[in-house]
C-alpha positions as CSV (number, residue, x, y, z in Angstrom):
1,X,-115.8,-104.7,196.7
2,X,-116.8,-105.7,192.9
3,X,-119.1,-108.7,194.2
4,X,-120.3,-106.0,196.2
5,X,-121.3,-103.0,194.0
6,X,-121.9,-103.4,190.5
7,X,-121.7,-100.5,187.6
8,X,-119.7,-97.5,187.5
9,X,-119.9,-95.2,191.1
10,X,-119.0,-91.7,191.0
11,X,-117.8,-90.7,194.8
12,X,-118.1,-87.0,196.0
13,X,-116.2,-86.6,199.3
14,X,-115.5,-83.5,201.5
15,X,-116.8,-81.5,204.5
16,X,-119.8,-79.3,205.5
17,X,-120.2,-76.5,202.9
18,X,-117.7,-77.0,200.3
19,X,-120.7,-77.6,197.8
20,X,-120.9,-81.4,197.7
21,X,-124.7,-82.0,197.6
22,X,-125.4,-79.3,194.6
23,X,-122.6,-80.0,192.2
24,X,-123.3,-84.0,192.7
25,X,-126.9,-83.1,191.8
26,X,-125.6,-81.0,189.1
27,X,-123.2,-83.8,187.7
28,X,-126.0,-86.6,188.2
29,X,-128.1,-84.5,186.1
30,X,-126.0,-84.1,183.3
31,X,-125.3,-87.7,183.5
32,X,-128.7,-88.6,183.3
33,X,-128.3,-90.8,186.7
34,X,-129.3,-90.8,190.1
35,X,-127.5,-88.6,193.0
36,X,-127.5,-90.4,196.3
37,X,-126.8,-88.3,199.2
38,X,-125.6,-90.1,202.2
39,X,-125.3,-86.9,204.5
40,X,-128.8,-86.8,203.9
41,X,-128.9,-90.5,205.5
42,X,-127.1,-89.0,208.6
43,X,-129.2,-86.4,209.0
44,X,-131.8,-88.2,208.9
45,X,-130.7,-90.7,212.0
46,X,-130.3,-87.4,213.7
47,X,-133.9,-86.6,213.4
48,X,-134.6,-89.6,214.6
49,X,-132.7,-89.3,217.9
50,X,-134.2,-85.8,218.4
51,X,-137.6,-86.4,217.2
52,X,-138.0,-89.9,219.1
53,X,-135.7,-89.6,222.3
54,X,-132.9,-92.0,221.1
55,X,-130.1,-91.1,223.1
56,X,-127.5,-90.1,219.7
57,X,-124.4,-91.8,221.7
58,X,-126.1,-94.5,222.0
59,X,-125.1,-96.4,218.6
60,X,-126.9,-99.9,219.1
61,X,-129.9,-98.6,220.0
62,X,-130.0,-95.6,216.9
63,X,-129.4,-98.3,214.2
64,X,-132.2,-100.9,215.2
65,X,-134.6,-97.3,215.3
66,X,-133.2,-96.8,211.7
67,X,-134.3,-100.4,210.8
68,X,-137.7,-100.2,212.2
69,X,-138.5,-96.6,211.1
70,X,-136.5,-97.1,208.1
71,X,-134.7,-94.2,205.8
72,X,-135.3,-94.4,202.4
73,X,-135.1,-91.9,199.5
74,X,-138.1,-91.7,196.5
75,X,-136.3,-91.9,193.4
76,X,-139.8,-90.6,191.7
77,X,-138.8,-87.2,193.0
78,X,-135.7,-85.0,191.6
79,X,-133.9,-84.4,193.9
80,X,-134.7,-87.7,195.7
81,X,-136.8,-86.9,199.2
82,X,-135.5,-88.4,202.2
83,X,-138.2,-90.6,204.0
84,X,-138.0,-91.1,207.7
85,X,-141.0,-93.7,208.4
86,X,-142.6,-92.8,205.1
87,X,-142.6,-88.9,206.2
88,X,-140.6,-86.5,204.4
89,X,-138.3,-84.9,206.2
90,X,-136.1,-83.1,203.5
91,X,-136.7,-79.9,205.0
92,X,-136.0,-81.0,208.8
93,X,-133.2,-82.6,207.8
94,X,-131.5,-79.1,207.4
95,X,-132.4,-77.4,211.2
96,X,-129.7,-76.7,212.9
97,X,-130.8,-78.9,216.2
98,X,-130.2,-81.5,213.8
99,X,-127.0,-80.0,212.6
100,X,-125.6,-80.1,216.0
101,X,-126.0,-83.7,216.6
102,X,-125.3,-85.4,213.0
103,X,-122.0,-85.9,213.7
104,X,-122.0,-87.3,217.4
105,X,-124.6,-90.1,215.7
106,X,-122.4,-90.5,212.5
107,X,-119.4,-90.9,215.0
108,X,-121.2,-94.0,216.1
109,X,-120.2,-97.4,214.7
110,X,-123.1,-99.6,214.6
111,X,-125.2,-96.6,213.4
112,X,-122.4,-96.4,209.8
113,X,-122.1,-100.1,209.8
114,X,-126.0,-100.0,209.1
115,X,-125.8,-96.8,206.5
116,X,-123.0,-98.4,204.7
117,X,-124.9,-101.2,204.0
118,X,-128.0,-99.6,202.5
119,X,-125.6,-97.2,201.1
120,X,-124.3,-100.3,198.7
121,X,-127.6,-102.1,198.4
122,X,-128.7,-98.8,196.9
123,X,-125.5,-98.6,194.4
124,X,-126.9,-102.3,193.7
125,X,-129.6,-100.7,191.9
126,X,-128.6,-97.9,189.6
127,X,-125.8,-99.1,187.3
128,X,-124.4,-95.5,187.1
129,X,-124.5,-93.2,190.5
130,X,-122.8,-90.0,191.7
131,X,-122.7,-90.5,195.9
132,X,-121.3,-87.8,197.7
133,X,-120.7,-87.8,201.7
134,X,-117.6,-87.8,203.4
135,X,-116.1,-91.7,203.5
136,X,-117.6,-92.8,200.0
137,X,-114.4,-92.8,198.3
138,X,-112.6,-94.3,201.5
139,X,-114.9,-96.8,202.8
140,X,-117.9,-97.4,200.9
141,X,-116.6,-97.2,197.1
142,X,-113.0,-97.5,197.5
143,X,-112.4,-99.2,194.3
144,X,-115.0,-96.6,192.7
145,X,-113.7,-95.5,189.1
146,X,-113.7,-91.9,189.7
147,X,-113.1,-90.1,193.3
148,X,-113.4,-86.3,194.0
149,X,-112.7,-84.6,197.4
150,X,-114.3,-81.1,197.7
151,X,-112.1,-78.5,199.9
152,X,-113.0,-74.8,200.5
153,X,-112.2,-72.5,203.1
154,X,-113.9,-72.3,206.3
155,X,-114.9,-68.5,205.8
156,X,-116.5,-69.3,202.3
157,X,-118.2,-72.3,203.5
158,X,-120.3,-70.7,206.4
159,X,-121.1,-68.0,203.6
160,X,-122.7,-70.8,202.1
161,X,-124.4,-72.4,204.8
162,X,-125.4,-69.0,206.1
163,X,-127.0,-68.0,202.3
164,X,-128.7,-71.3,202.0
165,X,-130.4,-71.2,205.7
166,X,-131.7,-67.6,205.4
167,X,-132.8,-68.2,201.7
168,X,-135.1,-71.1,203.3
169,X,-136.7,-68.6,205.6
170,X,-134.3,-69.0,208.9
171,X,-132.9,-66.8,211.3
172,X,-128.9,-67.7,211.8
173,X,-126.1,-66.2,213.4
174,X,-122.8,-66.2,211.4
175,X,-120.4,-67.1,214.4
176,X,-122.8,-69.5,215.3
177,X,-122.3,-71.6,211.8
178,X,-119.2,-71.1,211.7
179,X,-118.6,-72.4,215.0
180,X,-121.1,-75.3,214.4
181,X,-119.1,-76.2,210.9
182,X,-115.8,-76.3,213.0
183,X,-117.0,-78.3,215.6
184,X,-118.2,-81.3,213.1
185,X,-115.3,-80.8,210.9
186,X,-113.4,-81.8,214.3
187,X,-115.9,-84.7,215.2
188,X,-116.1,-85.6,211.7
189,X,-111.7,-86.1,210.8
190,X,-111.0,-87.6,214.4
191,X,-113.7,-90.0,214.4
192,X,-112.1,-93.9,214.6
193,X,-114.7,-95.2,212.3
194,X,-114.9,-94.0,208.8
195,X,-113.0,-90.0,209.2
196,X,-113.6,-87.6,206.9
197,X,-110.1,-87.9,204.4
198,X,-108.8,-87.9,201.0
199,X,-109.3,-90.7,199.7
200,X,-105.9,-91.7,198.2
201,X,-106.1,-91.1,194.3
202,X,-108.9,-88.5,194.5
203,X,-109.3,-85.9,192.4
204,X,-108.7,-82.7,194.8
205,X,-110.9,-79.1,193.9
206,X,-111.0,-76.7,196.3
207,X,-113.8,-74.8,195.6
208,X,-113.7,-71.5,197.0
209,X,-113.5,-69.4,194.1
210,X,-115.1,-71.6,191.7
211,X,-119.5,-71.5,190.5
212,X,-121.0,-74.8,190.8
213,X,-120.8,-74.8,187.2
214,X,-117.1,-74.7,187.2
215,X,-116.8,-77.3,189.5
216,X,-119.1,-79.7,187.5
217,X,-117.5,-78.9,183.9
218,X,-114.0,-80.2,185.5
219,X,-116.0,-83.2,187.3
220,X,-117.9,-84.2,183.7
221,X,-115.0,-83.7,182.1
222,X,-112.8,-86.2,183.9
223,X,-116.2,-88.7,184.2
224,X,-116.5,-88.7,180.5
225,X,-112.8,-89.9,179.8
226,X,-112.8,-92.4,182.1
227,X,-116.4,-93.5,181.0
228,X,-114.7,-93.8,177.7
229,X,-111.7,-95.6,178.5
């Protein structure tokens, strides 16, 4: 992996709603670095087999779409936006159609074997990045320096997901989301390629009673040692 990735790689793992996407944000900000969020990337394939008829089990034909529409992220924007053909779809990204499919496309092989890729060709190019996803400690980074994995229970996490979809102006049910989150956190730990797991010699927080503030502290905390070591 080091001919592969070169600098210091922060990896964020966990599953839907334990807070992975705002305290990597958080920590990249205090770091002064860029935050790359690979869900983001999923989603984002998801969009594309909704929005553009791609069948989402059909993995060979999803990852040539994603490298003729091509994702990308502009780094000119904090938080990055996520580009789907040069549109943005940061905010589409986040419907719950989309929801309901990420993890039947990000069960597909071909369609992670082309994500991983740009996932490291990305690292390539910041010398110090916080990624957070759910196999970046496993299988992307797993000779990164520093590796978190996020828990939280399943009751605090749709609280979350329910706050942050009604605070962007949509209608949810609570059953629903919480079905929805148990449903991909099934698809997303029995999957054969890349499963959402500890990876071994992460740093485990479970997050259900902690701010995001709390959670970063401990995070920066154990960053800085180790970036002084």
């Amino acid at each position: 992996m080091e001919d592969q990735v070169n600098g210091f790689v922060i990896t964020i793992d966990g599953a839907a709603g334990t807070g992975k996407s705002s305290v990597a944000h958080e920590l990249a900000n205090r770091l002064g670095t860029e935050c790359l969020d690979t869900g983001a990337m999923y989603r984002a394939a998801a969009v594309l087999s909704i929005d553009f008829n791609v069948n989402p089990n059909d993995g060979a034909a999803l990852a040539a779409a994603i490298r003729e529409k091509e994702i990308r992220f502009d780094w000119n924007q904090s938080p990055p936006v996520i580009l789907l053909g040069g549109v943005d779809i940061s905010q589409r990204v986040r419907d719950l159609d989309v929801s309901s499919v990420v993890s039947i496309v990000a069960q597909q092989p071909e369609v992670r074997q082309v994500l991983v890729e740009q996932q490291r060709a990305i690292c390539m190019l910041h010398p110090l990045l916080v990624t957070e996803g759910r196999d970046q400690g496993s299988v992307v980074f797993p000779d990164a320096i520093v590796r978190f994995y996020l828990e939280a229970e399943v009751e605090e996490r749709t609280r979350r997901r329910v706050k942050q979809l009604r605070d962007s102006g949509t209608s949810v049910n609570d059953e629903d989301i919480q079905r929805d989150i148990q449903s991909r956190d099934k698809l997303d730990s029995t999957r054969l390629d890349g499963p959402l797991i500890c990876p071994n010699g992460a740093i485990k927080i479970n997050t259900s009673a902690l701010s995001k503030t709390e959670v970063v502290d401990l995070m920066e905390s154990e960053v800085t040692s180790r970036l002084q070591e």
